[in-house]
PDB file as gemmi writes it, atoms N, CA and C in Angstrom:
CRYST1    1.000    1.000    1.000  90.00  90.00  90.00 P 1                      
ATOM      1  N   UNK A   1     -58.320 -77.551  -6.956  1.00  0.00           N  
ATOM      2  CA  UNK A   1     -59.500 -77.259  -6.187  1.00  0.00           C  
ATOM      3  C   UNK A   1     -59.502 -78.154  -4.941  1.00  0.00           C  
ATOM      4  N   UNK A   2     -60.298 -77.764  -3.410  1.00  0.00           N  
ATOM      5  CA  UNK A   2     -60.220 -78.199  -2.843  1.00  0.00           C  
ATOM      6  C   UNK A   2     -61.442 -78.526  -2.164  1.00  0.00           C  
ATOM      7  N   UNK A   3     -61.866 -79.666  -1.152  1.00  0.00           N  
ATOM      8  CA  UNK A   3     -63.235 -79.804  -0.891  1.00  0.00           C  
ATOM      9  C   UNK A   3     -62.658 -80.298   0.607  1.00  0.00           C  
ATOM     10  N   UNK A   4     -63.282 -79.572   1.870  1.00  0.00           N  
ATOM     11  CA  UNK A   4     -63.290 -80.078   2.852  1.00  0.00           C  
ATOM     12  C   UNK A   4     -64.489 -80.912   3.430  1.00  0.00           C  
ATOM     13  N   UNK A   5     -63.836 -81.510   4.186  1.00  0.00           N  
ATOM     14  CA  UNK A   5     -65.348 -82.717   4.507  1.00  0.00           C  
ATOM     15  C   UNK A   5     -65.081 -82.822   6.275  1.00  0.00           C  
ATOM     16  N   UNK A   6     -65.871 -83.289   7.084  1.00  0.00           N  
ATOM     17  CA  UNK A   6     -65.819 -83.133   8.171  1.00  0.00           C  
ATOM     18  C   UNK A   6     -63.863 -83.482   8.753  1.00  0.00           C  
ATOM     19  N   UNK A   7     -63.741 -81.806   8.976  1.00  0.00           N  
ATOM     20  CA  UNK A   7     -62.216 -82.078   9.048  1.00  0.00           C  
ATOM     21  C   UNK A   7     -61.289 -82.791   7.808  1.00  0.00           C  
ATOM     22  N   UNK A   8     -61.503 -82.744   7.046  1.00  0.00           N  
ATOM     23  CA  UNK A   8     -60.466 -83.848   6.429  1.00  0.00           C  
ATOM     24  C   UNK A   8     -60.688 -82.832   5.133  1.00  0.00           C  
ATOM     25  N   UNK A   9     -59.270 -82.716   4.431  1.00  0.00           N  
ATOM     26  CA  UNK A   9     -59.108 -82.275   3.155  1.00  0.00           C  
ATOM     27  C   UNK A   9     -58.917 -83.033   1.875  1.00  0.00           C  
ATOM     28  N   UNK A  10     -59.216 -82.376   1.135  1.00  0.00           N  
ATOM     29  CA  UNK A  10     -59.791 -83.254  -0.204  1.00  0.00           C  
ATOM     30  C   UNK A  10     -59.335 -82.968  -1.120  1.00  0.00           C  
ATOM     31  N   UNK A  11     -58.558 -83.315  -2.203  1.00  0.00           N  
ATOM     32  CA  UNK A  11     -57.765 -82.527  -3.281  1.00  0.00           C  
ATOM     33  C   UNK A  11     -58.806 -82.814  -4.392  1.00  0.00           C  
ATOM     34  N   UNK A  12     -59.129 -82.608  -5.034  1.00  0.00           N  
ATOM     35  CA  UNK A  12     -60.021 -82.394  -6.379  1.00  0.00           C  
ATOM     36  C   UNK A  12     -59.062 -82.472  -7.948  1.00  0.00           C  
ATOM     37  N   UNK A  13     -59.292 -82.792  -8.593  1.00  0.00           N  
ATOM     38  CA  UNK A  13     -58.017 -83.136  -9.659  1.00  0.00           C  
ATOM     39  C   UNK A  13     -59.266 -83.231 -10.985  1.00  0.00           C  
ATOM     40  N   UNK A  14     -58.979 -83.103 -12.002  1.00  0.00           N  
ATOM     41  CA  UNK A  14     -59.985 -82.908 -13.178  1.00  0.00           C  
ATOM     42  C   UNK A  14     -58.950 -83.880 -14.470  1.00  0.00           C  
ATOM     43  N   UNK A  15     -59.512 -84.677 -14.850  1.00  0.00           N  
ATOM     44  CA  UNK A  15     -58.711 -86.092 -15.186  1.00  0.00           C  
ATOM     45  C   UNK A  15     -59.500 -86.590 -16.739  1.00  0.00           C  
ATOM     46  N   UNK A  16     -59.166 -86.075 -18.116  1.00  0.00           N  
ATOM     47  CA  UNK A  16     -59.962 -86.775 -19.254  1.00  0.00           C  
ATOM     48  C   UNK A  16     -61.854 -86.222 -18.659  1.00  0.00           C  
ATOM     49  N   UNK A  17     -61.743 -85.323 -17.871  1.00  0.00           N  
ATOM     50  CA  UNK A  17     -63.277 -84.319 -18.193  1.00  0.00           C  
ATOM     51  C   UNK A  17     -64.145 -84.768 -16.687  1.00  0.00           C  
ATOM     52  N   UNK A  18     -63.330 -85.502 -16.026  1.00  0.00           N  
ATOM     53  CA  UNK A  18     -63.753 -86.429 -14.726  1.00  0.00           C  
ATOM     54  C   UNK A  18     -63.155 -85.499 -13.570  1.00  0.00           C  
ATOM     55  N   UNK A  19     -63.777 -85.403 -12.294  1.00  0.00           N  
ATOM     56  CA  UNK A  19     -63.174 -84.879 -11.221  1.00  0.00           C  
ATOM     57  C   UNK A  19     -62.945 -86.247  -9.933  1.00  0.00           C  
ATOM     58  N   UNK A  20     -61.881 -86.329  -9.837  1.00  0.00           N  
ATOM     59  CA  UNK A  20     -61.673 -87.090  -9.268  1.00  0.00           C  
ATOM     60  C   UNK A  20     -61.000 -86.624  -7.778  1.00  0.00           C  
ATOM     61  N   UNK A  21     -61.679 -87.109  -6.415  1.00  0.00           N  
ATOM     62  CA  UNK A  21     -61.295 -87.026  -5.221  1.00  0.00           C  
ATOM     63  C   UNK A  21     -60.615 -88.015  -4.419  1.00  0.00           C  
ATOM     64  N   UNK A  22     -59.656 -86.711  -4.087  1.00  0.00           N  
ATOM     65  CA  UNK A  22     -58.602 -87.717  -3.309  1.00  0.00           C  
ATOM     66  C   UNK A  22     -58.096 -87.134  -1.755  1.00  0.00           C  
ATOM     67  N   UNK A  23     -58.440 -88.127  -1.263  1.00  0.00           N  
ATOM     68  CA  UNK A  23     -58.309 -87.723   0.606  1.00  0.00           C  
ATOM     69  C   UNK A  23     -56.512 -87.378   0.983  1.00  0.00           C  
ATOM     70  N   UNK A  24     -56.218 -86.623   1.652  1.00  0.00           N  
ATOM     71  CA  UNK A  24     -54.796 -86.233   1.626  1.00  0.00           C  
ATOM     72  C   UNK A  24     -54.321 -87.672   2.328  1.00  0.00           C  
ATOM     73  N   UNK A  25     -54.882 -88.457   2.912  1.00  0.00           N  
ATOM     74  CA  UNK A  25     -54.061 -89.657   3.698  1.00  0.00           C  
ATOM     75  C   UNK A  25     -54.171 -90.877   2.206  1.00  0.00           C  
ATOM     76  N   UNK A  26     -54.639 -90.893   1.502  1.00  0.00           N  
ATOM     77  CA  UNK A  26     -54.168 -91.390   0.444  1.00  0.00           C  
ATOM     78  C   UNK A  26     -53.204 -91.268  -0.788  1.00  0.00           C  
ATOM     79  N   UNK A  27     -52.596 -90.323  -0.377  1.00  0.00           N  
ATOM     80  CA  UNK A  27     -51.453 -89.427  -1.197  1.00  0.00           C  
ATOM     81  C   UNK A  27     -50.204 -90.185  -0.833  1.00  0.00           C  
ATOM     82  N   UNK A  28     -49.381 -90.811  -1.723  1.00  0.00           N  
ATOM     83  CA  UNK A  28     -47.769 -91.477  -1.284  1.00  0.00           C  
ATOM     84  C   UNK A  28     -46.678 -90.064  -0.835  1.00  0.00           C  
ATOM     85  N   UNK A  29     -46.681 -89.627  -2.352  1.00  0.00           N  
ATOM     86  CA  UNK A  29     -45.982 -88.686  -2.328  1.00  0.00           C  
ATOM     87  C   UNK A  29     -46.389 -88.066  -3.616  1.00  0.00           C  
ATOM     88  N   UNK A  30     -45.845 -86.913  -3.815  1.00  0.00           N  
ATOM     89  CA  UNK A  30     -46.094 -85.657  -5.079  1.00  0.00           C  
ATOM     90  C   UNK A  30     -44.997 -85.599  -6.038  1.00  0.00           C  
ATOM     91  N   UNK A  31     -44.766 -85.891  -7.260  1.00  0.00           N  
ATOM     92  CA  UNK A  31     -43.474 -85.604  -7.834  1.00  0.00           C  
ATOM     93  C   UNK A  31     -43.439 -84.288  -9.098  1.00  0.00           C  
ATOM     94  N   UNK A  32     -42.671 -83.503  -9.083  1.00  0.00           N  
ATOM     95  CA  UNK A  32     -42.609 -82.881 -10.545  1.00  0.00           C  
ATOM     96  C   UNK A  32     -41.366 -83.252 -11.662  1.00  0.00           C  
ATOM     97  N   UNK A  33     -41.728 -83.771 -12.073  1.00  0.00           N  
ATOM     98  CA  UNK A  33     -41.087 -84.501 -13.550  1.00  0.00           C  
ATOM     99  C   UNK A  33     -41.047 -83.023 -14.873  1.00  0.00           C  
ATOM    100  N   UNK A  34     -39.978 -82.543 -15.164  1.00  0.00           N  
ATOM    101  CA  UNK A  34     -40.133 -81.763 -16.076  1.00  0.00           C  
ATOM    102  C   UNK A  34     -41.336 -80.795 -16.298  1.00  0.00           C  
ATOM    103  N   UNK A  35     -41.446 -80.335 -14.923  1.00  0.00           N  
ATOM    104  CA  UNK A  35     -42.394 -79.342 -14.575  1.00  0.00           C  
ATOM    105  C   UNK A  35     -43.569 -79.934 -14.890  1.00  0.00           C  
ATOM    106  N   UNK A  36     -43.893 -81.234 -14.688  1.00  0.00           N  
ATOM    107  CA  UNK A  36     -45.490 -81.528 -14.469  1.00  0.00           C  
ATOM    108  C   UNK A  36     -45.500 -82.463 -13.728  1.00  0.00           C  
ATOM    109  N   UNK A  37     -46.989 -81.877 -13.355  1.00  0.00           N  
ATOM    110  CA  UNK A  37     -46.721 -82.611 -11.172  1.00  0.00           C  
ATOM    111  C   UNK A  37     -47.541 -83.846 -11.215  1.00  0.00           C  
ATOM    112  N   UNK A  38     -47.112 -85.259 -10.663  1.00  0.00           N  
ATOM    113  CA  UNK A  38     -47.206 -86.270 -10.506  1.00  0.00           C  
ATOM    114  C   UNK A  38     -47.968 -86.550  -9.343  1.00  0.00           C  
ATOM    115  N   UNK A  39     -49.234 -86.768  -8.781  1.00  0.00           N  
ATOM    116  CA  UNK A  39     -49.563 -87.075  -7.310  1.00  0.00           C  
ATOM    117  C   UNK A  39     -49.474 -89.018  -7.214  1.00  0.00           C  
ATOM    118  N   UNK A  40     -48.636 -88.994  -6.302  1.00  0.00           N  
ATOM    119  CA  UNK A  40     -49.108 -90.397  -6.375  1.00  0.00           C  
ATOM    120  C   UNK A  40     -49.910 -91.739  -5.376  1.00  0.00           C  
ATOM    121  N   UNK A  41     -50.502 -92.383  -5.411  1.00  0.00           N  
ATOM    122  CA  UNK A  41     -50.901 -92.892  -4.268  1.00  0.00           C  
ATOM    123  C   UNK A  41     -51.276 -94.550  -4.762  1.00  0.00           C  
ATOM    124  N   UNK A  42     -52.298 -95.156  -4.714  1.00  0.00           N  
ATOM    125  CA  UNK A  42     -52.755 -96.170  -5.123  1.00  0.00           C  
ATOM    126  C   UNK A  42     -52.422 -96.493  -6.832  1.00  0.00           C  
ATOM    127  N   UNK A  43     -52.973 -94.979  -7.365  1.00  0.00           N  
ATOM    128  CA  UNK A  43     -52.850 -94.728  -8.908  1.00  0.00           C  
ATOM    129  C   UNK A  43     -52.184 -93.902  -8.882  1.00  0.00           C  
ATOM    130  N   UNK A  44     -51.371 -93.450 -10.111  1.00  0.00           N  
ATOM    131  CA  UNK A  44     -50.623 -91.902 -10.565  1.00  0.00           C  
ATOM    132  C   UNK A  44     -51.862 -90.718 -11.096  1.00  0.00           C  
ATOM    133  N   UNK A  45     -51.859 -90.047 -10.511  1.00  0.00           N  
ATOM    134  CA  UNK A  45     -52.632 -89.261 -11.337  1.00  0.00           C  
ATOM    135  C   UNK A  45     -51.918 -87.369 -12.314  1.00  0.00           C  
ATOM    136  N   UNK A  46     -52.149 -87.079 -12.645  1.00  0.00           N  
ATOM    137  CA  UNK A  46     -51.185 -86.232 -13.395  1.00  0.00           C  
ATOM    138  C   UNK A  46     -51.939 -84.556 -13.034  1.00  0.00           C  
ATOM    139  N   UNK A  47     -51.476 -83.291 -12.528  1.00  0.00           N  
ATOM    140  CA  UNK A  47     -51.744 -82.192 -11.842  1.00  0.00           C  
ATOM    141  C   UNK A  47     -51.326 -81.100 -12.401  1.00  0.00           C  
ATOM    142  N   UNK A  48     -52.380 -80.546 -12.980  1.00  0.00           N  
ATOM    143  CA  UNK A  48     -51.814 -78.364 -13.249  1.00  0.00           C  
ATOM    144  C   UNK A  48     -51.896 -77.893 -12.462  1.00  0.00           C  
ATOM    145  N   UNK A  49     -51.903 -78.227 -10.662  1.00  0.00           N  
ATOM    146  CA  UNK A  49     -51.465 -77.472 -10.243  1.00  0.00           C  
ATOM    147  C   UNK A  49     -49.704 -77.668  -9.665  1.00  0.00           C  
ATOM    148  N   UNK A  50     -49.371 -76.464  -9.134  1.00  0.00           N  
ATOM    149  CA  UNK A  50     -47.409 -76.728  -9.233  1.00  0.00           C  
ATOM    150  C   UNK A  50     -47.557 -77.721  -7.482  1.00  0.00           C  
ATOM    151  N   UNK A  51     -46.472 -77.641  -7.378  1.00  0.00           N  
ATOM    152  CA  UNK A  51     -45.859 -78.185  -6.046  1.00  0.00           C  
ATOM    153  C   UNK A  51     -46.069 -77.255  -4.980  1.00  0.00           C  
ATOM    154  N   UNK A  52     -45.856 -75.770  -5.620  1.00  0.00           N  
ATOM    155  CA  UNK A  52     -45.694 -74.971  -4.604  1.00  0.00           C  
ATOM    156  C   UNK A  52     -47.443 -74.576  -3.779  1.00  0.00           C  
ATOM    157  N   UNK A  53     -48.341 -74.476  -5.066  1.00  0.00           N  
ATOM    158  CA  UNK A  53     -49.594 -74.971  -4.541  1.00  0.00           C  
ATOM    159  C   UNK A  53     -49.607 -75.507  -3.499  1.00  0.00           C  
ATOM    160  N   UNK A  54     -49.549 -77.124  -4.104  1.00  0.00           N  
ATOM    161  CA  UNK A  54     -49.896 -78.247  -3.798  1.00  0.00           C  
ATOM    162  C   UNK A  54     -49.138 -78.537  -1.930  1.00  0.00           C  
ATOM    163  N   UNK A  55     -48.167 -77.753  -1.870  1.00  0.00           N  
ATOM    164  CA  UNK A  55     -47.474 -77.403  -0.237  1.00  0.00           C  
ATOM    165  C   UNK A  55     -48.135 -76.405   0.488  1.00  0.00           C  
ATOM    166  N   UNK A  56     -48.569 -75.320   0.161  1.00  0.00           N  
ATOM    167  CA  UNK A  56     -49.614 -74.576   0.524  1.00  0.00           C  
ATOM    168  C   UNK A  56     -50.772 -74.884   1.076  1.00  0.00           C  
ATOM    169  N   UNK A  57     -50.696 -75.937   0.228  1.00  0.00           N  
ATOM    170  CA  UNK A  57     -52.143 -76.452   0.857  1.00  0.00           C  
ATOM    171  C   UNK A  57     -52.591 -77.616   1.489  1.00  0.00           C  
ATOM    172  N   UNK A  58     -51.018 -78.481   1.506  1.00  0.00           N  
ATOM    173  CA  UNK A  58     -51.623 -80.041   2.088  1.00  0.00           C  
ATOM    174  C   UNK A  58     -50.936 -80.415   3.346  1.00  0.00           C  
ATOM    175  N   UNK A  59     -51.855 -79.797   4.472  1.00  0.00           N  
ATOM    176  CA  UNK A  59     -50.870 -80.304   5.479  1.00  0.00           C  
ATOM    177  C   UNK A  59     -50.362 -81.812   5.839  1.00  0.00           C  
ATOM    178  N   UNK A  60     -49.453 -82.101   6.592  1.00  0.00           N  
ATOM    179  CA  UNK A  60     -48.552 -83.366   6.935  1.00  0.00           C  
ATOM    180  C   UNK A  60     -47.892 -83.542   5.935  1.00  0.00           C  
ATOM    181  N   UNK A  61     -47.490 -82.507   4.804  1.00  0.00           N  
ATOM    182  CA  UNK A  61     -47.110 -83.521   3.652  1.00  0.00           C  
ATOM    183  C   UNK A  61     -45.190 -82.083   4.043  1.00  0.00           C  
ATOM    184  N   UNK A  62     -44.555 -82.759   2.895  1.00  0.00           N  
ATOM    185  CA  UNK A  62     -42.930 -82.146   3.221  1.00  0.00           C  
ATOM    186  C   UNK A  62     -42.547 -81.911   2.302  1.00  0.00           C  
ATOM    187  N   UNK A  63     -41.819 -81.057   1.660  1.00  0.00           N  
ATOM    188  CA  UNK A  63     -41.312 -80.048   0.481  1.00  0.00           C  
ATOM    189  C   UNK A  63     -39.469 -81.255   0.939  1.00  0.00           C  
ATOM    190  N   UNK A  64     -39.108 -82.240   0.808  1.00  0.00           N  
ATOM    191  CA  UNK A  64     -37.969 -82.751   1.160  1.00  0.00           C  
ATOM    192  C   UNK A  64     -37.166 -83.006   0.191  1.00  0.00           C  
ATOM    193  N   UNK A  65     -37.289 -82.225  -0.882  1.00  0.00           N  
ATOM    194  CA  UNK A  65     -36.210 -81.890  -2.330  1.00  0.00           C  
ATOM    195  C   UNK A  65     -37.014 -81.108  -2.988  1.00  0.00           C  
ATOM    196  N   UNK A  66     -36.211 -80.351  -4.065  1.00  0.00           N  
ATOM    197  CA  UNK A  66     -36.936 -79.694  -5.108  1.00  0.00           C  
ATOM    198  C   UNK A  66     -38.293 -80.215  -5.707  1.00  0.00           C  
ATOM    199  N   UNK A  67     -37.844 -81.408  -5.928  1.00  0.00           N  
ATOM    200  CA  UNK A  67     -39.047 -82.128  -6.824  1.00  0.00           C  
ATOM    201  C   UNK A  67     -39.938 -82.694  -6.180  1.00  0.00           C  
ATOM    202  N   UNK A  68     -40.037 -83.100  -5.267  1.00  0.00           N  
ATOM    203  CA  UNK A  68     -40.959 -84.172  -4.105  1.00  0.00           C  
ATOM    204  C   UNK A  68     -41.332 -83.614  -2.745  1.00  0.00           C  
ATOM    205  N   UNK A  69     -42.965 -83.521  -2.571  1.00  0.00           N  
ATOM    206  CA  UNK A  69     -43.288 -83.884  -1.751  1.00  0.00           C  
ATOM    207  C   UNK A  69     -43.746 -84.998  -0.688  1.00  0.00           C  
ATOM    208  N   UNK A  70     -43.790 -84.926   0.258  1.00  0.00           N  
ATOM    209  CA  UNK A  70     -43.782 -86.510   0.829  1.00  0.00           C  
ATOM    210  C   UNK A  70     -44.550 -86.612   2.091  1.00  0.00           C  
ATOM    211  N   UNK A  71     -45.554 -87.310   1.840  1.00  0.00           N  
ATOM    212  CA  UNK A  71     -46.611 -87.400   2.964  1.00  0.00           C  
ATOM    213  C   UNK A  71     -45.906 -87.840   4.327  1.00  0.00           C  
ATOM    214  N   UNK A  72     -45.954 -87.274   5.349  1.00  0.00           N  
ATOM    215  CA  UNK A  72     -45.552 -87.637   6.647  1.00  0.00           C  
ATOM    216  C   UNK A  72     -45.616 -88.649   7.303  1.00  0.00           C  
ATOM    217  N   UNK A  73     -46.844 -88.967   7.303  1.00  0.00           N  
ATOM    218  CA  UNK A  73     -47.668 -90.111   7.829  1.00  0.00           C  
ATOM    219  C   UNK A  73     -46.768 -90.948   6.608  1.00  0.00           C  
ATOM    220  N   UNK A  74     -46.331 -91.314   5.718  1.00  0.00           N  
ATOM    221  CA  UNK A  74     -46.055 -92.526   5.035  1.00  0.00           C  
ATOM    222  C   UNK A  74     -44.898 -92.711   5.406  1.00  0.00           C  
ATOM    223  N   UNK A  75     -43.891 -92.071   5.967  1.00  0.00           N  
ATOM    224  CA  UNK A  75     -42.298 -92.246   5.664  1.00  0.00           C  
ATOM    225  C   UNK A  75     -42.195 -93.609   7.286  1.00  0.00           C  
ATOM    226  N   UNK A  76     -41.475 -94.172   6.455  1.00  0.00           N  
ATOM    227  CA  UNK A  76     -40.974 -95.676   7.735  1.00  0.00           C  
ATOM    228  C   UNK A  76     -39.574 -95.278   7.602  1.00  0.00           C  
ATOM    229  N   UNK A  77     -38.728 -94.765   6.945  1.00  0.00           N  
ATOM    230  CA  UNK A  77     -37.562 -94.608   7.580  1.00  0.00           C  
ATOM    231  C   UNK A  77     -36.656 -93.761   7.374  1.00  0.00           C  
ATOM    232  N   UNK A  78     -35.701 -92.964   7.774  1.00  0.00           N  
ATOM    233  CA  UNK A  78     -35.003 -91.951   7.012  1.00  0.00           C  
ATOM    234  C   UNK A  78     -33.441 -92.793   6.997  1.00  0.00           C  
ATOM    235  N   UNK A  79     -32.994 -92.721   5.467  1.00  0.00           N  
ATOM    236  CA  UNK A  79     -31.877 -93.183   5.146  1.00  0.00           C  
ATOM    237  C   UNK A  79     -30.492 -92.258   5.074  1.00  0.00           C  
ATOM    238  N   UNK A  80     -29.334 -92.812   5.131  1.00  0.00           N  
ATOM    239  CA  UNK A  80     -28.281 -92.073   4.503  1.00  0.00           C  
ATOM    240  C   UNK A  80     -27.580 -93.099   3.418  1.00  0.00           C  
ATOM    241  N   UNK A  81     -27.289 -92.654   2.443  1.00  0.00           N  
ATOM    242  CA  UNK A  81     -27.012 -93.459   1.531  1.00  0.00           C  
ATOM    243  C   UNK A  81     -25.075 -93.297   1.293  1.00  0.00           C  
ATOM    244  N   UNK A  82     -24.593 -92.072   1.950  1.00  0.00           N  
ATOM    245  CA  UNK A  82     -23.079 -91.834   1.897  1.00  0.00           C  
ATOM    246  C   UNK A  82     -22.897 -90.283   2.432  1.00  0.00           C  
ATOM    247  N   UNK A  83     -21.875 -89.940   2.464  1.00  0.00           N  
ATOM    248  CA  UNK A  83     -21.934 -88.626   3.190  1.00  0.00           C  
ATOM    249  C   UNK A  83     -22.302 -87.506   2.926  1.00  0.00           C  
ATOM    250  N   UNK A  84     -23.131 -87.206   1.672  1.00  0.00           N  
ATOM    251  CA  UNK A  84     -24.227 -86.258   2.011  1.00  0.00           C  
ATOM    252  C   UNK A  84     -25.374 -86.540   1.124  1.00  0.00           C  
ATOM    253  N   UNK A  85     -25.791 -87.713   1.438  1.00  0.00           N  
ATOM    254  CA  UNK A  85     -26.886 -88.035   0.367  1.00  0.00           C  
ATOM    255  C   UNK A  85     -27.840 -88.846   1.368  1.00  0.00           C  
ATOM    256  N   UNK A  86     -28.986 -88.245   1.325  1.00  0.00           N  
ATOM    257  CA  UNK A  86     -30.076 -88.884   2.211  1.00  0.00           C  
ATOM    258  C   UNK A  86     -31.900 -89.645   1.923  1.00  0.00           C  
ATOM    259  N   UNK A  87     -32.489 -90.085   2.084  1.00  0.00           N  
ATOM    260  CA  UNK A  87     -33.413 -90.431   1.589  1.00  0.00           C  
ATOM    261  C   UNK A  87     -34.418 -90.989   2.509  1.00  0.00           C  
ATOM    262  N   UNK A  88     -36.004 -90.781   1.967  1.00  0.00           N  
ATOM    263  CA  UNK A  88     -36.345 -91.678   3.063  1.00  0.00           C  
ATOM    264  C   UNK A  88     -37.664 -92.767   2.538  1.00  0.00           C  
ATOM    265  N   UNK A  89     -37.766 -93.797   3.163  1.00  0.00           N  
ATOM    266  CA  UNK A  89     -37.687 -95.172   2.527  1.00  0.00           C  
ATOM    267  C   UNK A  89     -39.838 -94.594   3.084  1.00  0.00           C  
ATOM    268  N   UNK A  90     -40.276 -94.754   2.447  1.00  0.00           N  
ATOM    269  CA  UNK A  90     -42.263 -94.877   2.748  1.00  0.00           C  
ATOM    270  C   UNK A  90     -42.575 -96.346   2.952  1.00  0.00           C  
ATOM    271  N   UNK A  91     -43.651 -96.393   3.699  1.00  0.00           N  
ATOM    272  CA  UNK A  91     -44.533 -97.819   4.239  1.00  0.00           C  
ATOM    273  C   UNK A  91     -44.343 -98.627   2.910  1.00  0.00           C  
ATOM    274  N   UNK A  92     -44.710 -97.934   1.949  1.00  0.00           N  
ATOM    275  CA  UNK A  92     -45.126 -99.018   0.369  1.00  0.00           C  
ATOM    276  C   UNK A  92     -43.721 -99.136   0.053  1.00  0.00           C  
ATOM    277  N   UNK A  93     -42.497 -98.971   0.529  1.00  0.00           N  
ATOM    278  CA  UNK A  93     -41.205 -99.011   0.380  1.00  0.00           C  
ATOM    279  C   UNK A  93     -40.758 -98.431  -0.985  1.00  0.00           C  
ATOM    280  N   UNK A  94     -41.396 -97.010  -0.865  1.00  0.00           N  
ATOM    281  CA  UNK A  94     -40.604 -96.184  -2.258  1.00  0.00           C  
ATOM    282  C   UNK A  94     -39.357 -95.696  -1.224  1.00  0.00           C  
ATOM    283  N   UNK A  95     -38.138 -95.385  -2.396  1.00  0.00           N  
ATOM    284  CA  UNK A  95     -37.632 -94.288  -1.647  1.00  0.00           C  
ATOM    285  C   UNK A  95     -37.664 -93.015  -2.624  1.00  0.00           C  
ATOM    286  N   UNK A  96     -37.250 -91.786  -1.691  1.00  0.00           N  
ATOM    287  CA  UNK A  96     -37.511 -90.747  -2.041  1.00  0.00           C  
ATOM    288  C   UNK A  96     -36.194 -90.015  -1.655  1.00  0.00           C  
ATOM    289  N   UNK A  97     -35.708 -89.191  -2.318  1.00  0.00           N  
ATOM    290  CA  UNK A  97     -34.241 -88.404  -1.824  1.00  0.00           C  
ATOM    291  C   UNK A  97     -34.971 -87.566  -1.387  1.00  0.00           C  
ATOM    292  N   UNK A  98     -33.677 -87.197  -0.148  1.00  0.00           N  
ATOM    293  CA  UNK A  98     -33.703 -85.900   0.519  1.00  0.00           C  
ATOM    294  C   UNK A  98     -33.050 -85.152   0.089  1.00  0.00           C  
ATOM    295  N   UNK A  99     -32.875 -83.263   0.152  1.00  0.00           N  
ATOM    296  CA  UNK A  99     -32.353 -82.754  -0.062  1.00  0.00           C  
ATOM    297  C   UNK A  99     -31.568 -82.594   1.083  1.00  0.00           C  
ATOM    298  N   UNK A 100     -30.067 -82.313   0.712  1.00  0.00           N  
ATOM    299  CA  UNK A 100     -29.172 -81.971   1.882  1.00  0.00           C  
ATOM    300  C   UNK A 100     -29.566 -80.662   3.445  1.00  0.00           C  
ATOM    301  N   UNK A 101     -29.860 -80.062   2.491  1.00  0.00           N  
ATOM    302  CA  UNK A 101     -30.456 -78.738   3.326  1.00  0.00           C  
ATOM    303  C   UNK A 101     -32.275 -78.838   3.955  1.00  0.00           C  
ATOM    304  N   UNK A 102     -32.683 -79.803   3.894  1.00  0.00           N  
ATOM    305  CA  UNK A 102     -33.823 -80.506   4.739  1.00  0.00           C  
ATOM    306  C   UNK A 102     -33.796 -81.149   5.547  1.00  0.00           C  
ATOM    307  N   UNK A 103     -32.623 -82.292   5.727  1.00  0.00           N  
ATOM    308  CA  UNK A 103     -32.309 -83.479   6.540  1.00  0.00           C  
ATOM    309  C   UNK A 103     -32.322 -82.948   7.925  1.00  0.00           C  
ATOM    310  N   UNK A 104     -31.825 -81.607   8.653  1.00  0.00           N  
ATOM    311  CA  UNK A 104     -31.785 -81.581   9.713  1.00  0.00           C  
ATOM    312  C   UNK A 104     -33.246 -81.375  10.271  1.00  0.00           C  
ATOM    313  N   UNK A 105     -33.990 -80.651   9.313  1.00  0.00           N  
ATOM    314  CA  UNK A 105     -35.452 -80.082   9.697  1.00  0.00           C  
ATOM    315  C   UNK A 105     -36.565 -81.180   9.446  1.00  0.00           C  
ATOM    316  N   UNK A 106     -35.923 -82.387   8.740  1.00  0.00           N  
ATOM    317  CA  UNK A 106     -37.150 -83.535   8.577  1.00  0.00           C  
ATOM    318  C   UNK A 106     -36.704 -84.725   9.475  1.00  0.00           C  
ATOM    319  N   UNK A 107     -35.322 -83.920  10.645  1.00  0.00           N  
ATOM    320  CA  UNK A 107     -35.350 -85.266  11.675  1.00  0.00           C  
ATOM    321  C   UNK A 107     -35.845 -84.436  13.118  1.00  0.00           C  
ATOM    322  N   UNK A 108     -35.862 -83.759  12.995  1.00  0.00           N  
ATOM    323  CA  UNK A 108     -37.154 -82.586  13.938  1.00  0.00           C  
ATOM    324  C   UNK A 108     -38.305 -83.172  13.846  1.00  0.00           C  
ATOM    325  N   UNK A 109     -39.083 -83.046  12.363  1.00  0.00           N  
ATOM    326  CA  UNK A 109     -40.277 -83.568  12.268  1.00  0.00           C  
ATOM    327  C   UNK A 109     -40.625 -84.697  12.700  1.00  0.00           C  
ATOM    328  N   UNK A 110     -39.488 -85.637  12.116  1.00  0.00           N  
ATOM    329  CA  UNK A 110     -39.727 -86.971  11.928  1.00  0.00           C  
ATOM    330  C   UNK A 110     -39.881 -87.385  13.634  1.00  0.00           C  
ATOM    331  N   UNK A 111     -38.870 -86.915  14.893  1.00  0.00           N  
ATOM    332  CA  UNK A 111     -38.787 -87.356  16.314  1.00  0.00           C  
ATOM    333  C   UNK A 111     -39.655 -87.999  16.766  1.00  0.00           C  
ATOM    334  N   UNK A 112     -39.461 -88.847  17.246  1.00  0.00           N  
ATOM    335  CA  UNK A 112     -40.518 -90.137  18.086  1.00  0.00           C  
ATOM    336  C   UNK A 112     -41.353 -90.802  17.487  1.00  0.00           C  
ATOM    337  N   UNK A 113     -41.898 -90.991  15.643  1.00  0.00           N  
ATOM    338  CA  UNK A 113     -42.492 -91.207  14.863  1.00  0.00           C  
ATOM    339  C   UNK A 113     -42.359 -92.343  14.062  1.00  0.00           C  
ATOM    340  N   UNK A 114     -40.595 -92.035  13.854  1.00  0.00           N  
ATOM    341  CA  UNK A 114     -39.888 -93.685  13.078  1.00  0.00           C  
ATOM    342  C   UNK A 114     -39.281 -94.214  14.076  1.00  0.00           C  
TER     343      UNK A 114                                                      
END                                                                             
């Protein structure tokens, strides 16, 4: 579920019977672990809805492997780790793999930013 607030989007998450709101600039990144989706930010919180949702609907954020999405605004650096393996390092210094077939389209995005 989603709740907009002056401009700003709001993800809604339902947690042990609790709804809990979360501003998209507080989002690290999104993971799916054995098909259940991980949001993560300050806390982990755990999501029925999929990824593919969850891209649908959250702008600045990046589909940059199968499993992970990755907030825009967080990424400080894009890595290469060997010749076709890429990753990119977030402010809170996670890293996150890239998929091979993204890297050219998330250094488009990324231009003048890192």
């Amino acid at each position: 579920m989603w709740l907009v607030t002056k401009n700003e989007l709001k993800l809604l998450i339902k947690i042990d019977g609790k709804t809990i709101c979360l501003a998209s600039d507080e989002i690290e990144y999104i993971e799916s672990i054995a098909g259940k989706v991980q949001i993560v930010g300050k806390e982990t919180y755990k999501s029925n809805l999929t990824l593919r949702e969850l891209e649908s609907k959250l702008p600045y954020f990046y589909r940059c492997h199968r499993s992970y999405l990755v907030n825009l605004a967080r990424i400080k650096a894009l890595v290469t780790y060997g010749k076709n393996s890429y990753g990119v390092v977030l402010k809170n210094r996670t890293e996150i793999p890239v998929s091979r077939t993204k890297v050219r389209e998330l250094k488009e995005l990324l231009k003048g930013t890192i």
